[in-house]
Backbone as CSV, one residue per row, in Angstrom:
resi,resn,N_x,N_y,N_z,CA_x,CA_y,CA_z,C_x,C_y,C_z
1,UNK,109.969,141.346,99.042,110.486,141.238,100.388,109.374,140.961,101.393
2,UNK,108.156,141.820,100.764,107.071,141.531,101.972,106.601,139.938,101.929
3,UNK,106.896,139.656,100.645,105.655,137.825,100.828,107.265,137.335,101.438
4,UNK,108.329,137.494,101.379,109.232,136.517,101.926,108.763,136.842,103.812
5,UNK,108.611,137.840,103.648,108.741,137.756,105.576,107.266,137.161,105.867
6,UNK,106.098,136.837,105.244,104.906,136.429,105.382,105.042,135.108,105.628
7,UNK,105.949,134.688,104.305,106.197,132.772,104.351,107.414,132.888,105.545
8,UNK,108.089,133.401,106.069,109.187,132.799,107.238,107.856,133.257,108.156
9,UNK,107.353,134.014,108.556,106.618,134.238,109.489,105.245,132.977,109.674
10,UNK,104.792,132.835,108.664,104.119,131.330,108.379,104.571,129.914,108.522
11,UNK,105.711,130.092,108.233,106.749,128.613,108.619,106.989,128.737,110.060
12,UNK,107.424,129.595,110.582,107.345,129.835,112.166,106.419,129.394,113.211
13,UNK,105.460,130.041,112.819,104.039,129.344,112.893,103.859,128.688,112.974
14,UNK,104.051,127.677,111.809,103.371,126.066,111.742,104.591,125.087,112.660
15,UNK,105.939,125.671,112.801,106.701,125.209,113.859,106.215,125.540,115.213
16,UNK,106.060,126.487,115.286,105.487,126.773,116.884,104.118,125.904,116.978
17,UNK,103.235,125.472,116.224,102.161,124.801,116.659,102.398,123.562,116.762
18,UNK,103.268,122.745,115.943,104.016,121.397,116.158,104.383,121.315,117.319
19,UNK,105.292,122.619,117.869,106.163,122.032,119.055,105.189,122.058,120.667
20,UNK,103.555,122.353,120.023,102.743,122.027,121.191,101.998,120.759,121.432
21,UNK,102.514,119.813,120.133,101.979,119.087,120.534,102.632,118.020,121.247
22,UNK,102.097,117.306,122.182,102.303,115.815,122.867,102.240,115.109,123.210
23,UNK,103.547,114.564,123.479,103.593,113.222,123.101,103.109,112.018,124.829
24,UNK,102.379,111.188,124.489,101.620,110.472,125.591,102.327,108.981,125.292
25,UNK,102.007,108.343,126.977,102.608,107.154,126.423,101.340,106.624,126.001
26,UNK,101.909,105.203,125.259,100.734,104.492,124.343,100.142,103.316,125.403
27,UNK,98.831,102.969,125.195,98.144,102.050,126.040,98.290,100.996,124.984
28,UNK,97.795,99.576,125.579,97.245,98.388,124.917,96.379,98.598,124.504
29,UNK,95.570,99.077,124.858,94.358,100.093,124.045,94.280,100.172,122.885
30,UNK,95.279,101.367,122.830,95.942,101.676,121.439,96.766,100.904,120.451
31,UNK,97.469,99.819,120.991,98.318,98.868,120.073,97.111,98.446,120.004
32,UNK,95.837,97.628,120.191,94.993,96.732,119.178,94.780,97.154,118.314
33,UNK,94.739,98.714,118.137,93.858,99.328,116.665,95.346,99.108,115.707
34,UNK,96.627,98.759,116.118,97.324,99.046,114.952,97.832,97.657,114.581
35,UNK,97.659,97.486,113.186,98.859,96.130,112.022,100.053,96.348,113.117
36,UNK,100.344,94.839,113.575,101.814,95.159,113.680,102.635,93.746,113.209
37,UNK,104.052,93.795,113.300,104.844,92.734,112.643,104.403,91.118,113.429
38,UNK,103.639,91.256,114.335,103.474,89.931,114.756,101.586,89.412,114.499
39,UNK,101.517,90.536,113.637,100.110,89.959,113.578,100.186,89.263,112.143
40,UNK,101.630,89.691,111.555,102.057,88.774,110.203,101.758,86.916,110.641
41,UNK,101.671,86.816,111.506,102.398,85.305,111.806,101.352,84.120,111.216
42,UNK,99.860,84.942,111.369,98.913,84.223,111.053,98.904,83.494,109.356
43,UNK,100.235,84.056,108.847,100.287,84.035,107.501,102.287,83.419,106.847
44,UNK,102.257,83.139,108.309,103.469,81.822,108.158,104.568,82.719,108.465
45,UNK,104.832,84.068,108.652,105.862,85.157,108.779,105.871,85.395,110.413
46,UNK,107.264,84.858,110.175,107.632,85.369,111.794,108.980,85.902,111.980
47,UNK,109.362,86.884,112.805,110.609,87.586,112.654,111.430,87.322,113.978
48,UNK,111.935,86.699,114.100,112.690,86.785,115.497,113.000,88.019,116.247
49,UNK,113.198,88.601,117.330,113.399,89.488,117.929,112.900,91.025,117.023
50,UNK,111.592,90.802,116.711,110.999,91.771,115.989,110.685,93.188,116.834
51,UNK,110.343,92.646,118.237,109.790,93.816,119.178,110.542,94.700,119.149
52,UNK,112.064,94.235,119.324,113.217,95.168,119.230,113.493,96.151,118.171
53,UNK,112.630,96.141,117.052,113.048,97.060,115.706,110.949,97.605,115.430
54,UNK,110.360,97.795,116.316,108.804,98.133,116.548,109.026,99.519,117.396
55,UNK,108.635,100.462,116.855,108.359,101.782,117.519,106.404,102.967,117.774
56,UNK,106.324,103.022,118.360,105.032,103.699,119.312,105.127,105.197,119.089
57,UNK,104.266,105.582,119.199,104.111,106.907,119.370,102.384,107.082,119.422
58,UNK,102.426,108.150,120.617,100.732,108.866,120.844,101.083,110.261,120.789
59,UNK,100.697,111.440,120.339,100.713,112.638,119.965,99.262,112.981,120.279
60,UNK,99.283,114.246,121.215,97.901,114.502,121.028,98.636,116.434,120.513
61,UNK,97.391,116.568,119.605,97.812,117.898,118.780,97.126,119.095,119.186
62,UNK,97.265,119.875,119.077,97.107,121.361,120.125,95.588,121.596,119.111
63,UNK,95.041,120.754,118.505,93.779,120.905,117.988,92.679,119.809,118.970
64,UNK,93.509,118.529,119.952,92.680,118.014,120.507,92.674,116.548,119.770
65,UNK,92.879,116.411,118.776,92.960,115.453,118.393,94.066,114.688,118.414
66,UNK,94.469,113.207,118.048,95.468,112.255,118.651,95.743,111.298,117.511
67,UNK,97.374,110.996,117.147,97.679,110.129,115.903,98.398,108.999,116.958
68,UNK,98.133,108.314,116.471,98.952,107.043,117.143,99.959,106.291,115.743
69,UNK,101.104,106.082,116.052,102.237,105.727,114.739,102.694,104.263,115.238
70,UNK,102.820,103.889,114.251,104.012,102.058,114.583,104.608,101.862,113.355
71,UNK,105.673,102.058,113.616,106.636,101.263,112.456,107.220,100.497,113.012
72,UNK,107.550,99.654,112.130,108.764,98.376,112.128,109.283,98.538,110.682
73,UNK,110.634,98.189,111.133,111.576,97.887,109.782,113.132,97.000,110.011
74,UNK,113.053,96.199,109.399,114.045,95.149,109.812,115.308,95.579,109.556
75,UNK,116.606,95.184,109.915,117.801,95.606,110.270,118.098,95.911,108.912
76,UNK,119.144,96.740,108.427,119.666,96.542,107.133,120.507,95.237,106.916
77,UNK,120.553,94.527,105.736,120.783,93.390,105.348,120.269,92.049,106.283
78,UNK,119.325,92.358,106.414,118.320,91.065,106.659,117.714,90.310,105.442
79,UNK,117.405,89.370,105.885,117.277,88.573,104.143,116.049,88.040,103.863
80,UNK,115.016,89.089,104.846,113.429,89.355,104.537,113.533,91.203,104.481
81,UNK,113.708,91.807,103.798,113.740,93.042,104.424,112.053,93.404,104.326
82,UNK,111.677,94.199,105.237,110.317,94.439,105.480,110.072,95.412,106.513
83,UNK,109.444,96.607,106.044,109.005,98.201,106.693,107.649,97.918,106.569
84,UNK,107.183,98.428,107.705,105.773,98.416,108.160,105.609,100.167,108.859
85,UNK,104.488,100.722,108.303,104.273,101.973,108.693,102.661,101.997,108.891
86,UNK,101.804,102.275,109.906,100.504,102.286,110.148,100.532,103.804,111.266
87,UNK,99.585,104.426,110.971,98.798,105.504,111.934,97.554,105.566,111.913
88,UNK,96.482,105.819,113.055,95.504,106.127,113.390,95.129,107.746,113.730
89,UNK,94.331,108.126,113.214,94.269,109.578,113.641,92.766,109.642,114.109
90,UNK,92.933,110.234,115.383,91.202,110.530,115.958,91.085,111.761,116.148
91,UNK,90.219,112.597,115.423,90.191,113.872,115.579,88.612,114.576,116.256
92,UNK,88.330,115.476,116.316,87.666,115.762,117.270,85.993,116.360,116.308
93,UNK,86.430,116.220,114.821,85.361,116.370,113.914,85.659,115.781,112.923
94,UNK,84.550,115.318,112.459,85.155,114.908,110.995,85.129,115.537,109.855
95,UNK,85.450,116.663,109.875,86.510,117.862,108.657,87.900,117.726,109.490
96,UNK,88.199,116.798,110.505,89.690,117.024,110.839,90.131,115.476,110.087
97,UNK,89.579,114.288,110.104,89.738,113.397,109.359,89.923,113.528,107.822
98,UNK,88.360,114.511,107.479,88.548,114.321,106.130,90.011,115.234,105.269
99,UNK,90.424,116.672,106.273,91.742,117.077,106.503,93.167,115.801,106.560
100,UNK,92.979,115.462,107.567,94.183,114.040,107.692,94.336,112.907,106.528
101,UNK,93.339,113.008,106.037,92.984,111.916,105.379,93.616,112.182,103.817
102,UNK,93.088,113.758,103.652,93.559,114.165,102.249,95.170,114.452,102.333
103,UNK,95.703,114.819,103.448,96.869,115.317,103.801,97.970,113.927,103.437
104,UNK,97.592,112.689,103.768,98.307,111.197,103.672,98.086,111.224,102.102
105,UNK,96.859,111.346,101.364,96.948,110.946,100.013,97.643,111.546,99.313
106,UNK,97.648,113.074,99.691,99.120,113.797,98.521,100.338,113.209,98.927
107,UNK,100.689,112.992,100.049,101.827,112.826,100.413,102.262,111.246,99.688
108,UNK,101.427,110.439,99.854,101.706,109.180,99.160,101.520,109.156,97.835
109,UNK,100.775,110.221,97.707,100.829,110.014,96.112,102.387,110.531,95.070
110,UNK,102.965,111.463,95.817,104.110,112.180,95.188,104.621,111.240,95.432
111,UNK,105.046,110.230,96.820,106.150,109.623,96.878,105.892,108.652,96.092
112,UNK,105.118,107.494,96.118,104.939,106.415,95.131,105.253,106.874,93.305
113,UNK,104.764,107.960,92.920,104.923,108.756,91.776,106.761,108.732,91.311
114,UNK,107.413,109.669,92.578,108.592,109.829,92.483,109.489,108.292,92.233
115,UNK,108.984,107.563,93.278,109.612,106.329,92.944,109.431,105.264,91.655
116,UNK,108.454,105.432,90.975,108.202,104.836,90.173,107.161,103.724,90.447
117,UNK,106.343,103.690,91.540,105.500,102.573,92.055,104.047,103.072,91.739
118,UNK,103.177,102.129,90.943,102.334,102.627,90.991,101.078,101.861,91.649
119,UNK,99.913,101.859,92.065,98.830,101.791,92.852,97.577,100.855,91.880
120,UNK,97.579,99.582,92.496,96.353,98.758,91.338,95.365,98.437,92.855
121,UNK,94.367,98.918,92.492,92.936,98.672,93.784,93.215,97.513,94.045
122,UNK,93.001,96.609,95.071,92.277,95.437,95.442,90.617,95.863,95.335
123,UNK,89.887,94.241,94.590,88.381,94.390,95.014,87.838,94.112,96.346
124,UNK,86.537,94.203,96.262,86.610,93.688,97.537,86.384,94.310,98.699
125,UNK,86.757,94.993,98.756,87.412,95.639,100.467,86.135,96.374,100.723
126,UNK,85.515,96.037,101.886,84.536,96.334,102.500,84.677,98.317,103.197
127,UNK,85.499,98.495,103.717,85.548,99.870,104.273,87.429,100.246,103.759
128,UNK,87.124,101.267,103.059,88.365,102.139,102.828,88.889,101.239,101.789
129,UNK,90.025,101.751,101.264,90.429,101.496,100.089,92.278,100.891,100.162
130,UNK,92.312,99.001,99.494,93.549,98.932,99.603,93.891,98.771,98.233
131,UNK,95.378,98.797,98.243,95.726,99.239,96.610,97.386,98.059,96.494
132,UNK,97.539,97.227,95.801,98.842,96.534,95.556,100.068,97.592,95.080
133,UNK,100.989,97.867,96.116,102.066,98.395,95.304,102.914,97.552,94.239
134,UNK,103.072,98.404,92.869,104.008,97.899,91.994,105.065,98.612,91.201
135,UNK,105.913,97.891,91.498,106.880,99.190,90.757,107.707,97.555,89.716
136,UNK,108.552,98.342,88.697,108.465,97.231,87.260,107.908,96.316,86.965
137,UNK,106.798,96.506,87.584,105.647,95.283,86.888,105.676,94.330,88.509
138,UNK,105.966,94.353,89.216,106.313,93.241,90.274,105.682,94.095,91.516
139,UNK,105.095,93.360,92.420,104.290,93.317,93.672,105.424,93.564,94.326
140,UNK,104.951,94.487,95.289,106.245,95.190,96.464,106.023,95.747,97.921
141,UNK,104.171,95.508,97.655,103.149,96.180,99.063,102.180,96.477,98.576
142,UNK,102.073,97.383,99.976,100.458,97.921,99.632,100.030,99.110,100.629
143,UNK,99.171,99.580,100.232,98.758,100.643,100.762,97.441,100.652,101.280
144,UNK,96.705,100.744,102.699,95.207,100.993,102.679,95.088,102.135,103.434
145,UNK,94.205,103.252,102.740,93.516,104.153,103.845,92.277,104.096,103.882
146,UNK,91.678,104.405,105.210,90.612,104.449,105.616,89.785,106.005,106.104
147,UNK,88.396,106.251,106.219,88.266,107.532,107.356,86.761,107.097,107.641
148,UNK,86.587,107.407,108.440,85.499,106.909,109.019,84.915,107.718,110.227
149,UNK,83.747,108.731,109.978,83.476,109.678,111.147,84.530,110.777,111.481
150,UNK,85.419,110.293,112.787,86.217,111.300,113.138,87.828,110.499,112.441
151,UNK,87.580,109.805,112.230,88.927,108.984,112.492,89.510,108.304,110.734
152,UNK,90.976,108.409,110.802,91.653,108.196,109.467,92.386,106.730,109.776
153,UNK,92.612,105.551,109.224,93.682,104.504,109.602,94.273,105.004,108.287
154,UNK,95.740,104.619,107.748,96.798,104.537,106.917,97.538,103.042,107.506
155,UNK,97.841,102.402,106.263,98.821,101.388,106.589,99.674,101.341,105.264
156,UNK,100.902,101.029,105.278,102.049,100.905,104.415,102.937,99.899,104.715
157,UNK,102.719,99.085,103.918,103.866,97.496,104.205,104.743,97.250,102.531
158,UNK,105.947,97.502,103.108,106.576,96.670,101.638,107.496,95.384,101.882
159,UNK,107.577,94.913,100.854,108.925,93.666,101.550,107.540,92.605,101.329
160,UNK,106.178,92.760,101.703,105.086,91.909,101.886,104.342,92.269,101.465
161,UNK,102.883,91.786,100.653,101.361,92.392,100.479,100.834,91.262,100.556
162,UNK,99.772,91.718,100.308,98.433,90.809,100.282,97.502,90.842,99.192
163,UNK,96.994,90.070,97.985,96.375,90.568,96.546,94.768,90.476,97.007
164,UNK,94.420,90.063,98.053,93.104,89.717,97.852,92.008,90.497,99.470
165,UNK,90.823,90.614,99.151,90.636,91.184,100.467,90.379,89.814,101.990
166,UNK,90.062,89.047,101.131,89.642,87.450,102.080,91.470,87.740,102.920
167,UNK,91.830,87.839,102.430,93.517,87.866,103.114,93.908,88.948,103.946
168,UNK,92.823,90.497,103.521,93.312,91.079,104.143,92.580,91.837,105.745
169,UNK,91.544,90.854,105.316,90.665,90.782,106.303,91.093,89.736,107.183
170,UNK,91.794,88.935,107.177,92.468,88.189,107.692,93.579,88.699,108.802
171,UNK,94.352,89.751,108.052,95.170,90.708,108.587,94.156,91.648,109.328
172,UNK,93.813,92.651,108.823,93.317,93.705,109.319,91.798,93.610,109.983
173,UNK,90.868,92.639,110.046,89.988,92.937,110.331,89.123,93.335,111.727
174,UNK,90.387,92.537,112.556,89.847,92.865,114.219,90.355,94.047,114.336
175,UNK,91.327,94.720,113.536,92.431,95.812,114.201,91.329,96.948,113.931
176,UNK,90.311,96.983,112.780,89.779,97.790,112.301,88.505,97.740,112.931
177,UNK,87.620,96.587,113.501,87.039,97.075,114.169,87.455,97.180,115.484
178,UNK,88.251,97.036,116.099,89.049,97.639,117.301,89.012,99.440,116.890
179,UNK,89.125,99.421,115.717,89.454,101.120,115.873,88.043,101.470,115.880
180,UNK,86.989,100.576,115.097,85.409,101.647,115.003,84.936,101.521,116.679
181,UNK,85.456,100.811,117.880,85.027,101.114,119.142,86.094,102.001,119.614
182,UNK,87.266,102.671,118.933,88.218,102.953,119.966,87.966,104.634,120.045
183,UNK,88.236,104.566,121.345,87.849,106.047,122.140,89.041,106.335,122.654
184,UNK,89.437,107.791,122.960,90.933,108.175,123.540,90.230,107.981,124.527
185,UNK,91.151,107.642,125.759,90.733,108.081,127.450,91.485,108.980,127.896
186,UNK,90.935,110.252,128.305,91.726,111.189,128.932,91.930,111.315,129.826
């Protein structure tokens, strides 16, 4: 009885510290550091009225530190379907990165696991690590995380990937050094 009231009293907790954190609006600032569905275009992909299905978020967390989120995901029965998930996390040390950082890899690792998708490296890749999703043998996305100092990037695209890093530097490479200058402004 006693460890049950320890774990509700612990779950409580970690709710009450969530519900301090908040939420800021997002600058242009902040959209350069993130992949988004129109930076596909450079690569012949363009979505019509994409802005409309693109979502933001700035969180700053009762530790001081700040995640910035963007997804996109196209309507159901669209006949590209394609989810895009990217966050930035800037934290205020880097044991809060290398924290964030490990926190995304379990989490992606169970889910890709559960689904049956599994993770083949790309070479190549100059900072952080991207990986081809595959699930029955067939290309389906990809995954890159990064950490660097204080700061974690995550990106998750399916529906689309990229096999090579010349390509994905193509994609990602201003966004990423956009993030090694990017500073919160308070």
């Amino acid at each position: 009885m006693q460890q049950a009231c320890r774990a509700v009293l612990c779950l409580l907790a970690c709710f009450a510290l969530g519900a301090c954190d908040t939420q800021e609006p997002i600058t242009e600032a902040d959209k350069e550091i993130l992949v988004r569905v129109t930076d596909l275009a450079s690569f012949d992909v363009r979505i019509p009225g994409a802005e409309a299905h693109e979502t933001f978020a700035k969180v700053k967390q009762i530790d001081g530190s700040y995640e910035l989120t963007y997804k996109f995901e196209t309507p159901s029965g669209s006949q590209r379907p394609l989810y895009m998930h990217v966050s930035a996390t800037v934290g205020r040390k880097a044991s809060d990165a290398v924290l964030a950082e490990s926190a995304e890899k379990v989490g992606l690792l169970i889910a890709f696991r559960k689904g049956g998708v599994v993770e083949q490296e790309v070479a190549g890749i100059k900072a952080g690590r991207l990986a081809l999703l595959v699930k029955d043998g067939q290309p389906i996305g990809n995954v890159f995380t990064l950490r660097e100092g204080t700061k974690t990037y995550l990106f998750v695209i399916s529906g689309l990937f990229v096999r090579d890093a010349e390509s994905w530097q193509k994609l990602a490479g201003k966004k990423l050094d956009n993030l090694a200058r990017y500073e919160i402004k308070t």
